[in-house]
C-alpha positions in Angstrom: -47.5 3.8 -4.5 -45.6 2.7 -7.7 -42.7 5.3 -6.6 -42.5 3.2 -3.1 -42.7 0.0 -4.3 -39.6 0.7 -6.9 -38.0 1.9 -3.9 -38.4 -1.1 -2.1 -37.4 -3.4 -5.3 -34.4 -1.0 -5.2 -33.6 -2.0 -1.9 -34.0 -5.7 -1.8 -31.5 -5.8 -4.8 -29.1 -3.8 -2.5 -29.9 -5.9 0.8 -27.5 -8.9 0.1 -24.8 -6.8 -0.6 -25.7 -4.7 2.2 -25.8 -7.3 4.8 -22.4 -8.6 3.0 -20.7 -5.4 4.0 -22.3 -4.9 7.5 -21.0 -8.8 8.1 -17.6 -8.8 6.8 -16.8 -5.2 7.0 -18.6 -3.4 9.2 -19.0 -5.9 12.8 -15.4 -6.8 12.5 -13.9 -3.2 12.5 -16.5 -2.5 15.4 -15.3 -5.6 17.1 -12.1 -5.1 16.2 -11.9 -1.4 18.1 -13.4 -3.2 21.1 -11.0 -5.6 21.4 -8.4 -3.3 21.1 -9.6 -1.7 24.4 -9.2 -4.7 26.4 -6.3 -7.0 27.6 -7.6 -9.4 25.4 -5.4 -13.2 25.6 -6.4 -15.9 23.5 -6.0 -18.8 26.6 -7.9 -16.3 28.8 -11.4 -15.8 29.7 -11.6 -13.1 31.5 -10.7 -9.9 28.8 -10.3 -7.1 31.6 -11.3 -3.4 30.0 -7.4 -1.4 30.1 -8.9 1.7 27.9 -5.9 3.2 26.1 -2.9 1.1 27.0 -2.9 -0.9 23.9 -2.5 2.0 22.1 -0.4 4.1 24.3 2.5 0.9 24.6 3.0 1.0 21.2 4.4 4.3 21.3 6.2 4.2 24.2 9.8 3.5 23.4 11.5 -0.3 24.1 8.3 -2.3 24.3 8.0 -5.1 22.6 4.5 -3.6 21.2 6.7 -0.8 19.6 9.3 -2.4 18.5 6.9 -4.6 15.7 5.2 -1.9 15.0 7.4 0.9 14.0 9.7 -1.9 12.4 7.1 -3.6 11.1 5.7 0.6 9.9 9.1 0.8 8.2 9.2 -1.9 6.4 5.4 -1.7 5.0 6.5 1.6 3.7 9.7 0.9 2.0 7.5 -1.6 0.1 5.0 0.9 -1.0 7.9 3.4 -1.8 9.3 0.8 -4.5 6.3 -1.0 -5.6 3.9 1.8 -6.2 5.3 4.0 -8.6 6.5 0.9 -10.6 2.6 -0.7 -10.5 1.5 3.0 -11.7 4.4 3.7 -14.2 4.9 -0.2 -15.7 1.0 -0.6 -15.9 0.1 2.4 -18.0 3.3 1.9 -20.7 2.0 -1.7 -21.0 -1.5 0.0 -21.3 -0.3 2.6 -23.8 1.9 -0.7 -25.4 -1.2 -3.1 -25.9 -3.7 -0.6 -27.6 -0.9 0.7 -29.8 -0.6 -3.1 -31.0 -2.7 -4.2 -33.8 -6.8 -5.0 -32.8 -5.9 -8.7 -33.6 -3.6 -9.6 -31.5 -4.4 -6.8 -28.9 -7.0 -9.5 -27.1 -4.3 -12.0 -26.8 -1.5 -9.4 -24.8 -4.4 -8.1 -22.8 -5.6 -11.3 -21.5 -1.5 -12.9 -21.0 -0.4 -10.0 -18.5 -3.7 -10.0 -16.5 -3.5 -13.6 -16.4 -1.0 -13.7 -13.6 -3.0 -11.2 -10.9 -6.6 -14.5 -10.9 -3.0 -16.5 -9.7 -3.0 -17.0 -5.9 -0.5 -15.7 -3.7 0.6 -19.1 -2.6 1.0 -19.9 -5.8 3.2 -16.8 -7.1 4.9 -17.3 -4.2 6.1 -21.3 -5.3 6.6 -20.0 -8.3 9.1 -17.2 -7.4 10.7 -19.5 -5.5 11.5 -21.8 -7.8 12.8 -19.5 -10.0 15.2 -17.4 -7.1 16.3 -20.4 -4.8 20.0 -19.3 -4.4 21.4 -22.9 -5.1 18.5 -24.0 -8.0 17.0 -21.6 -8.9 16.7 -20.3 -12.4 17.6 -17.1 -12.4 20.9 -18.1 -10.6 21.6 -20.8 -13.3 21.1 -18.2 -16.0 24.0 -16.4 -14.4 25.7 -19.1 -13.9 25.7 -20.1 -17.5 26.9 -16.4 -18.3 30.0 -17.3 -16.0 28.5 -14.9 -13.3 28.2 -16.2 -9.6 25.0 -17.1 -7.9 22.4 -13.7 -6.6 20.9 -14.2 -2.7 17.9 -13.1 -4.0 15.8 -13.9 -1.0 18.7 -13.9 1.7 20.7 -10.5 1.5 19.3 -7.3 1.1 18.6 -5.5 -1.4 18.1 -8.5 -2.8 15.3 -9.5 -1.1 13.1 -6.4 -1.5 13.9 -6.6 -5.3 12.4 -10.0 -5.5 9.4 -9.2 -3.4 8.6 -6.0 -6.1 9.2 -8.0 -8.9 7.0 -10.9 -8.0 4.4 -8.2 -7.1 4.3 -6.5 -10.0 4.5 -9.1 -12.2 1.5 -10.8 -10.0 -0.5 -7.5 -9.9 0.7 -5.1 -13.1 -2.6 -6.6 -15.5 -5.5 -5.1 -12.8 -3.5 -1.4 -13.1 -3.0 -2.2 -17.3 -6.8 -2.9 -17.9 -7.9 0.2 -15.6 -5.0 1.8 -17.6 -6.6 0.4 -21.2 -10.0 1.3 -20.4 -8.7 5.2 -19.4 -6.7 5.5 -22.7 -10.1 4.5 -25.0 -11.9 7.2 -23.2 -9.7 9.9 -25.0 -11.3 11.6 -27.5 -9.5 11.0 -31.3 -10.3 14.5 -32.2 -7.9 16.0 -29.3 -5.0 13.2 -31.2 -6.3 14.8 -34.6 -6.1 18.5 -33.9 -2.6 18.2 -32.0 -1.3 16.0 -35.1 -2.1 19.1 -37.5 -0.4 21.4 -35.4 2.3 19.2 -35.5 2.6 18.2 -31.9 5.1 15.1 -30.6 4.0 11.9 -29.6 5.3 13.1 -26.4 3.5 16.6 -26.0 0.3 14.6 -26.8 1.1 12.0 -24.3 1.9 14.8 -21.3 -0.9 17.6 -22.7 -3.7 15.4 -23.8 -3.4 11.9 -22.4 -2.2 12.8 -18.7 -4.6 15.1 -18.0 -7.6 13.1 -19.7 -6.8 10.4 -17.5 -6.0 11.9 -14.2 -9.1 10.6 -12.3 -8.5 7.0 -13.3 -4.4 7.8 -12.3 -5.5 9.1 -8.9 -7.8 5.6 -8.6 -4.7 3.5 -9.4 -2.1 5.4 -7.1 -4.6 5.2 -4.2 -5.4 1.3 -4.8 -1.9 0.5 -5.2 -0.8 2.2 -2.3 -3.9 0.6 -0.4 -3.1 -2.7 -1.8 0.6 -2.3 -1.1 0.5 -1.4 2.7 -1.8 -4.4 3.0 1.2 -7.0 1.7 1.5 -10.0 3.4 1.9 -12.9 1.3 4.8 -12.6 -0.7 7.1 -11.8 2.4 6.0 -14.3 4.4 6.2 -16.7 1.7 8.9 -15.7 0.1 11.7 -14.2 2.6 9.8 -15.4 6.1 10.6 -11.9 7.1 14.2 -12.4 6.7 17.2 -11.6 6.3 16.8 -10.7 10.1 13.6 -8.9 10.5 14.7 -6.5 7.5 11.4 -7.2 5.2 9.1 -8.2 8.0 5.9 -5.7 7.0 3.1 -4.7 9.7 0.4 -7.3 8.9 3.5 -9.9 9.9 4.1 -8.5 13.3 0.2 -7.8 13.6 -0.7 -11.7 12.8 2.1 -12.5 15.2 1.0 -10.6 17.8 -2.1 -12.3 17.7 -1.8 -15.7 17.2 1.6 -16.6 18.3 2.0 -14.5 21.5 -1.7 -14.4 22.0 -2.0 -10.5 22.5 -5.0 -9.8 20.4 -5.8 -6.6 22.4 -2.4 -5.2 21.3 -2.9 -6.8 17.8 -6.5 -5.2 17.2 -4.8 -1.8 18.2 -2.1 -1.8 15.6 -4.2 -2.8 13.6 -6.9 0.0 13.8 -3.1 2.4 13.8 -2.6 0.8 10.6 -6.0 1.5 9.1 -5.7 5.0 10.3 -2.2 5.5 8.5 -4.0 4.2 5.0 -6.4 6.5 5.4 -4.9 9.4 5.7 -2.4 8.6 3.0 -5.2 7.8 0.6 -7.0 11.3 2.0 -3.2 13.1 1.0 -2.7 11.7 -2.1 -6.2 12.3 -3.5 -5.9 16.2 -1.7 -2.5 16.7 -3.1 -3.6 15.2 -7.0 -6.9 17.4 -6.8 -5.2 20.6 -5.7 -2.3 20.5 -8.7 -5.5 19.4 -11.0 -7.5 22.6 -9.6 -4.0 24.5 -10.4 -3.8 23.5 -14.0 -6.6 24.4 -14.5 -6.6 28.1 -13.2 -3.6 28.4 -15.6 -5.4 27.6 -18.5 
């Protein structure tokens, strides 16, 4: 009896959450696939079942459906490409920076560069801004003081992907840093101690002993990032609009048009669930790839 009743205790601290999930998560993929299975206009009624034709138009070549997906696909993943390894690389050398700082002051750092990711996007997105505008903007009167003419930041490429990673990983480097911080304390001193005496570099520690100490938390971070990065939104629709053209319009921007300016939510809903697909098997490849050169290393040892 006692063995039941904890298990029902168990439960009811597990149903909120539980019925959280199923709410949020769980009835709108489900409604999300159905919707993507029907000819589904916002102005209409009548959602007539078309089976597979969402999906099959946006692979068929010069529909509008592919066209803002696969430009829309390209443009997602040239932001992952440059954002992710900078979010992985910048937020473990501030990690490794902060803890080597002195246990005073180390509170202070830690809580300035997470500060900026409890910002909203609207609000890194003003403040970005402000500080690119090509005629006001900061930045440009920095240069301008130098004797150096003006930057397009958010109107001519590359300009305007090198403003959308720096604002995002300024905005988002302090989540990566603490995971990073949290990893680093986990490392046993007496692996430091022993490689010290046998007169090891800071480096040889750093690629022997901290890398491969910290690999699971590393594998969490690339897989979040990348998660986090396919999902952007914000920043270019704040920022650049999309622009210049349709050069840094990501797949969430065509997917949200889709469906609430043309009214195509059947076609939205199946890009959508093509774009969910995509993350996962990129999330499945990167942890598969990580764990098989881990299961390598360790066969050589």
């Amino acid at each position: 009896m006692k063995s039941k009743a904890s298990g029902f205790t168990s439960f009811l601290f597990v149903l909120p959450y539980l019925i959280m999930f199923t709410l949020f998560l769980v009835f709108p993929l489900i409604y999300g696939i159905y919707i993507s299975f029907h000819d589904w206009n916002l102005i209409s009624p009548i959602h007539p079942f078309v089976g597979l034709e969402n999906y099959s138009a946006i692979f068929i070549s010069g529909t509008p459906e592919n066209r803002v997906f696969l430009n829309g696909l390209k443009n997602t993943a040239q932001f992952v490409i440059y954002s992710v390894p900078l979010l992985v690389i910048v937020g473990l050398g501030l990690a490794m920076l902060v803890n080597s700082l002195p246990e005073k002051i180390r509170g202070f750092f830690r809580t300035a560069y997470f500060l900026p990711y409890a910002i909203s996007v609207s609000v890194i997105a003003v403040l970005w801004l402000w500080m690119l505008d090509s005629n006001s903007g900061l930045m440009n009167q920095f240069l301008n003081s130098l004797g150096m003419d003006s930057i397009p930041w958010l109107t001519r490429l590359p300009f305007a992907w090198i403003s959308l990673v720096i604002a995002t990983v300024w905005w988002t480097i302090g989540f990566n840093m603490i995971i990073f911080i949290n990893a680093l304390n986990e490392v046993p001193e007496d692996l430091y101690e022993a490689a010290e005496i046998d007169g090891a570099s800071k480096w040889h520690k750093f690629l022997h002993i901290t890398l491969p100490t910290i690999r699971p938390i590393m594998i969490f971070v690339i897989i979040t990032s990348t998660i986090a990065s396919f999902n952007v939104y914000g920043q270019p629709y704040l920022m650049t609009r999309g622009g210049p053209g349709e050069s840094t319009e990501v797949l969430l921007m065509g997917i949200v048009q889709q469906a609430f300016q043309l009214r195509q939510m059947g076609s939205a809903a199946a890009m959508a669930m093509l774009m969910a697909l995509i993350m996962i098997v990129i999330s499945v490849g990167q942890f598969l790839v990580t764990r098989s050169g881990e299961r390598k290393e360790k066969n050589n040892a």
